[in-house]
N, C-alpha and C positions, 0 to 999 in steps of 0.2 A: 504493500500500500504506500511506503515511503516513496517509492519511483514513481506509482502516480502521482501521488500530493506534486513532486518538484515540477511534476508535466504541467500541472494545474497551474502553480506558478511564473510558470516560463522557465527554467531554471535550466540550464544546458544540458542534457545528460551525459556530456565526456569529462566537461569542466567543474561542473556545479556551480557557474559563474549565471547570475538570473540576464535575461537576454530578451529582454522584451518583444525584441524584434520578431525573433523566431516562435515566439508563443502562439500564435494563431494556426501556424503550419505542425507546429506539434500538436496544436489542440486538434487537427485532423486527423494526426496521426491517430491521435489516442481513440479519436471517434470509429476512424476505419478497423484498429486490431480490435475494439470491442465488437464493432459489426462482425469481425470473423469470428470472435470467440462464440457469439451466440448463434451463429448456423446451424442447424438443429443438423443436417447430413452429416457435419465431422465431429460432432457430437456423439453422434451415436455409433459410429466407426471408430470412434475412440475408447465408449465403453465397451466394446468389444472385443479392443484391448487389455484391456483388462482384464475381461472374462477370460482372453486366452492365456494371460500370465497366472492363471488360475487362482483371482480373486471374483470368484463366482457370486458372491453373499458378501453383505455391509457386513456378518458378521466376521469375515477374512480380514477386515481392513482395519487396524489400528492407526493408521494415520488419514485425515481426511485431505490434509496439506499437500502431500506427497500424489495424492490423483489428480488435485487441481492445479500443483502445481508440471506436473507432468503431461497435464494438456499443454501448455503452453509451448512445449515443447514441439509438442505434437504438430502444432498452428502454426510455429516457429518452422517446422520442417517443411510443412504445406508449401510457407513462404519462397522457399529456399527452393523447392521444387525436385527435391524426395521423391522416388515414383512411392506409389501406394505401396505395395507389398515389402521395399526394404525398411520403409518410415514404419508401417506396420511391425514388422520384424525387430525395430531397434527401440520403440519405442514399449513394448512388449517387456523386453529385458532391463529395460530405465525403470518402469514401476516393478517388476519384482526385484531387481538391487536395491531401489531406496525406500519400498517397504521391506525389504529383509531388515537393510543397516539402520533402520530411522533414519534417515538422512535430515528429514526434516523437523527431528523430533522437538530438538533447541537451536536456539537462534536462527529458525529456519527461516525467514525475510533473510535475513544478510548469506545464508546458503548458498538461498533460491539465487540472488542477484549473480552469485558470482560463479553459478551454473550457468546463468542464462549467462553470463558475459563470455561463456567462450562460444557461443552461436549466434551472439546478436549481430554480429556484424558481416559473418559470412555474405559470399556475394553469391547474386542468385544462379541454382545449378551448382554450386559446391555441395555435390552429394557428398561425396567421400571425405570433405572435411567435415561436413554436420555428422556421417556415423562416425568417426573417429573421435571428435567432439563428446560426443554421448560416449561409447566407450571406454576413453580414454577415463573419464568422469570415475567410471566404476571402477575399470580397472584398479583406481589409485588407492579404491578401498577394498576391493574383492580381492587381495592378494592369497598369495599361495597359505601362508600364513593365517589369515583369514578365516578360510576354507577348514584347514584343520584344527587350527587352536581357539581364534576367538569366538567362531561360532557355536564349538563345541563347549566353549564353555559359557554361552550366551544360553544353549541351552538347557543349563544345570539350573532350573526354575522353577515353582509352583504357578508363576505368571502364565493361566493359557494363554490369555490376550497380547503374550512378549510377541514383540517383532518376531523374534527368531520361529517361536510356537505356532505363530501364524501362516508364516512363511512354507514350514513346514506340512501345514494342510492344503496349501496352495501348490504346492510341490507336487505332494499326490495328485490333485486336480487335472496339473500338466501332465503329469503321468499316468495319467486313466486309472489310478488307481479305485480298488470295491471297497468296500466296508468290510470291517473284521467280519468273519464268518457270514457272510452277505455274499450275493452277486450284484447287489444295487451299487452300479459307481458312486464314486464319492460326490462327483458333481451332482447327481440326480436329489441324492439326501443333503446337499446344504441349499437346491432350489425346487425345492418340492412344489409339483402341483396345486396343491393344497393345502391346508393347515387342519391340524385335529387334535385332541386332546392334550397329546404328548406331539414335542419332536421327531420328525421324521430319523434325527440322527442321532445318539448321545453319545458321550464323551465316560465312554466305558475305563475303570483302573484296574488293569490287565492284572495286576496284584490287588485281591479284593481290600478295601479297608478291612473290613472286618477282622479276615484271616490278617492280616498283619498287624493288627492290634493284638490280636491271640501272639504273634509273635514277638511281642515286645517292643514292638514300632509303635508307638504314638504322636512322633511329629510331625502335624500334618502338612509343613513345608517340606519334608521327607515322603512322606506320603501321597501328596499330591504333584511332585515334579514330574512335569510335562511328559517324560521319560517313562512316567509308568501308564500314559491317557491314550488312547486311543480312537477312534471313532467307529464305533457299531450303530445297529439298526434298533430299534426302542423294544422291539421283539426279542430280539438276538441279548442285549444287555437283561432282558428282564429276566430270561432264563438260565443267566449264568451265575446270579446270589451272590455268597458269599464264599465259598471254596475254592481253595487254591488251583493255580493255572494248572498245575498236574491230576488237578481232581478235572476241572469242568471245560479242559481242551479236547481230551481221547473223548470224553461224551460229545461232545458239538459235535464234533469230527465224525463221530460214527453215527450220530441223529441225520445227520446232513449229507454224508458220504461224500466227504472231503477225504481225497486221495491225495500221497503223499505231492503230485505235482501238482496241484491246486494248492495244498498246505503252504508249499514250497515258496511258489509264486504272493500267495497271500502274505507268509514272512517278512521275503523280499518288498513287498508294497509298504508292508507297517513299519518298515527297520530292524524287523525280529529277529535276534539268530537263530538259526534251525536249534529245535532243543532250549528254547529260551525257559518253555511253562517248567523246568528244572531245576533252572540255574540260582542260585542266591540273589536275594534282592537286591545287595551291596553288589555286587558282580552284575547284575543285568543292566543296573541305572547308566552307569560309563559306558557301557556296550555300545546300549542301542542309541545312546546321544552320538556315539559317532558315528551311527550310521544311519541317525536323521541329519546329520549334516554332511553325509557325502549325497540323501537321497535331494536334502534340497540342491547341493549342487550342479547333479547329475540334471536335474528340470532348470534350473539358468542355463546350463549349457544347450538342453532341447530350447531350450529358446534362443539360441543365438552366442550365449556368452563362453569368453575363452575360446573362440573359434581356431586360434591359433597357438591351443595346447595340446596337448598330448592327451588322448585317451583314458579317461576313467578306466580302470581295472574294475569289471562289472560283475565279478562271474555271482558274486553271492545273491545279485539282483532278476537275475533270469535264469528262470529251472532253465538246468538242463545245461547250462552255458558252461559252467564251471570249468569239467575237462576237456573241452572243448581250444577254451579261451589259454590252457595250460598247456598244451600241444601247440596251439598256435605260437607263443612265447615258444618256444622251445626250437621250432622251425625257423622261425625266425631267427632268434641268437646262433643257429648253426649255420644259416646261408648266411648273413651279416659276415660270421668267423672268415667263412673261405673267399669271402668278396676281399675284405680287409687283407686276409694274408697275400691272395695271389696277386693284386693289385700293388701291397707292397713289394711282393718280391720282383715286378715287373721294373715296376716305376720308380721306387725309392722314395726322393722326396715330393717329387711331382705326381704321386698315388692319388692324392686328392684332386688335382687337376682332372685327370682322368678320368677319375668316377664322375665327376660332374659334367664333364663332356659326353660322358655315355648317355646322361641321360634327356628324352627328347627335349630339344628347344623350348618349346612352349609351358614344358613343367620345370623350368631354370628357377623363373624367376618364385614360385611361392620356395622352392626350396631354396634359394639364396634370401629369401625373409625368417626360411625358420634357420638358418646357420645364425643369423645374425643377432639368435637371442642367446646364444651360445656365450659364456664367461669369456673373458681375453684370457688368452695363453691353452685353451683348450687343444688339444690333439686334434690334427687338418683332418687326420683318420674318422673324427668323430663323424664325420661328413656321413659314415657307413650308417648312424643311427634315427637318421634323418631322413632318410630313404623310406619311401613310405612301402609296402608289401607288395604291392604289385608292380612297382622297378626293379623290385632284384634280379625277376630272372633277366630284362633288359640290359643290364650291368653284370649279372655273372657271365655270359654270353654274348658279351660285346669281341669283334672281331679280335681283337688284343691279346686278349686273353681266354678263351671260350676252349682252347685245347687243354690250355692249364688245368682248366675247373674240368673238363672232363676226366681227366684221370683223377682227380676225388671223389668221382661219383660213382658209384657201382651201379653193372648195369645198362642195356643197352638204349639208345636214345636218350640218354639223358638231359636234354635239350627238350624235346617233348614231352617228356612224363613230368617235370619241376612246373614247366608251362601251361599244364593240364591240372597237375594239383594244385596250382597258386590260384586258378580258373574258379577250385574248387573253395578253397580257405578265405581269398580276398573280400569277398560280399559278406561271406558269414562275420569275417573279423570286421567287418564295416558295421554291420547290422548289430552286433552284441557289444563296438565300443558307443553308437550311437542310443542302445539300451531301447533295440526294437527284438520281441520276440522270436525265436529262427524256430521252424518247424525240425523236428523230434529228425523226420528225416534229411534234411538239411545238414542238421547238425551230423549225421552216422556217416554224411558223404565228406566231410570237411576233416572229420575225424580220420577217414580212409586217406584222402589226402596227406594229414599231415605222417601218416603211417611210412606211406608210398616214400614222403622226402626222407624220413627218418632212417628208412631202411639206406637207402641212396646211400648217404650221408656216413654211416655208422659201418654200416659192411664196409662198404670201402676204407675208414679208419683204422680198419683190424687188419 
């Protein structure tokens, strides 16, 4: 409001020097971005935004600041001339980062001002500076760090309404994720058709109070952090009482004929470790906090964020992925080995040169962006880790050296069989680090793959 008021005045916006002159043309100014803010079309394209950063329900939103002021953004990119679906895309990941961080929680006018000052001035058609703009913003708070320390301990809370708490139902949301012991997605139970007695959804303590009052637990900041809440269906909560998760899971389970890959998958949705209804209450609390804040990660990223990091290690998130995602590792660090050696033994110190010339033109230049986040004084060799899984065999197999690599491989053709089973691994490791389901058989074929190289690989070592 303080940036209007100085408009009101005349007051320059670069200098804060009052400028009577220019007051009338400001005063237009001000008249036309109100006229855009109230367009009902990017209005309502924008809460849909929202919905998709999966704040489905007023009840998702601890901050009202952070949506209003995240329009503006929005309006701000219109400006700029954003096509629709990357401004959509970026502006997605701007409200779930600064309702996770509260961005706006304090001092949020003097925030706001100096968020908008790295986009107000862009000239029109600076796409790529306005989304760099915007995620540069997060970046600065979303660090690696972030991710594993302060959030996890953001969510050592009895506060559901915390940012982080929040965030994390919103996460599920992006995630499709269902309701404890439900097929109802989450999103269907925070915007229910209709309204009736009870909530469509509750916020189930997967450790009953009761039974933990029997065990000597009575504080109910202990008792109530976030870590042990859940969301079930008002059926589903009613019939689980008061007995402990080892009592009243194997019944659900076998009421409802929940099989271990549905269990599985359900775990993976809640943050549960397989074998959680077990585990000591002290022991489960840390668990599963850390792994509501790789799930909230894991949904920034389906939304856009850290586009240019490396891969979540997923497997505990999708049945089935697990050994899967373990063989793939394992393929991988073995073709990487003999790219690295034969390349050295070829080349020396221009091995790195090399490799990056092997690989085609047009994929240079994102891989000369992910070297370049690479520490100073790093090994040129590192070059090998950066490679993403379907250029190895392009680089093991480059004219240079392709005789080399064939006598490491056992086995005949080996040129086409590494080419056929990368064919087979590449989409699946794509699809499990993007944290999209892979069918059962899918997975048996990716696994044969990674068999086929291993053999190659290992016979020949002996």
């Amino acid at each position: 409001m303080s940036a209007v008021y100085r408009y009101l005045r005349g007051v320059d916006p670069t200098t804060g020097d009052p400028d009577p002159a220019g007051r009338v043309q400001r005063l237009e100014q001000l008249d036309q971005a109100a006229s855009d803010c109230i367009e009902p079309t990017p209005w309502r394209d924008y809460l849909l935004r929202v919905q998709h950063a999966g704040f489905v329900s007023p009840s998702l939103i601890a901050s009202k600041n952070a949506i209003v002021n995240a329009y503006a953004f929005y309006i701000r990119g219109r400006k700029v001339g954003v096509p629709k679906p990357t401004l959509d895309a970026v502006i997605s990941r701007w409200i779930f980062g600064t309702l996770l961080t509260a961005r706006y929680s304090s001092s949020s006018e003097t925030m706001f001002e100096q968020d908008l000052a790295r986009v107000v001035r862009l000239e029109a058609q600076d796409v790529e500076g306005f989304v760099s703009a915007v995620d540069m913003a997060l970046n600065e708070t979303l660090t690696s760090d972030y991710w594993t320390q302060t959030l996890v301990s953001n969510l050592e809370t009895q506060k559901g309404r915390s940012p982080a708490a929040l965030a994390f139902r919103a996460a599920q949301v992006v995630l499709g994720s269902r309701a404890l012991f439900s097929d109802q997605y989450l999103r269907n139970l925070f915007t229910p058709p209709a309204q009736g007695r009870r909530a469509a959804n509750e916020v189930h303590h997967l450790f009953p109070v009761a039974w933990l009052n029997s065990q000597g637990v009575r504080d109910r900041r202990q008792i109530n952090q976030v870590a042990n809440l859940a969301d079930v269906g008002w059926y589903e909560n009613n019939t689980i009482g008061a007995r402990r998760p080892a009592e009243y899971v194997p019944r659900l389970r076998q009421a409802q004929n929940i099989d271990d890959n549905r269990w599985g998958r359900a775990c993976a949705e809640h943050a549960l470790p397989l074998g959680w209804e077990a585990m000591d209450y002290d022991q489960f609390l840390p668990e599963r906090r850390r792994r509501m804040a790789e799930i909230i990660r894991v949904a920034f990223r389906q939304l856009g964020g850290e586009s240019d990091s490396a891969p979540l290690t997923p497997p505990w998130f999708l049945p089935g992925a697990e050994m899967v995602w373990k063989k793939i590792g394992e393929v991988e660090r073995a073709l990487r080995n003999i790219i690295r050696d034969v390349y050295a033994a070829h080349f020396g110190e221009s091995a790195a040169a090399r490799i990056e010339a092997s690989i085609p033109e047009k994929e240079r230049e994102q891989l000369a962006r992910n070297l370049a986040r690479r520490p100073a004084g790093t090994d040129p060799l590192s070059i090998v880790d950066y490679l993403y899984l379907g250029q190895l065999p392009g680089v093991l197999f480059s004219d240079a050296v392709q005789q080399d690599v064939r006598t490491r491989l056992a086995g005949d053709q080996p040129k086409k069989r590494i080419n056929d089973a990368i064919a087979q691994i590449a989409p699946v490791r794509n699809e499990i680090a993007h944290v999209r389901e892979v069918p059962s058989d899918r997975l048996l074929r990716a696994a044969a793959a990674c068999a086929e190289i291993s053999d190659a690989v290992n016979t020949q070592a002996k």
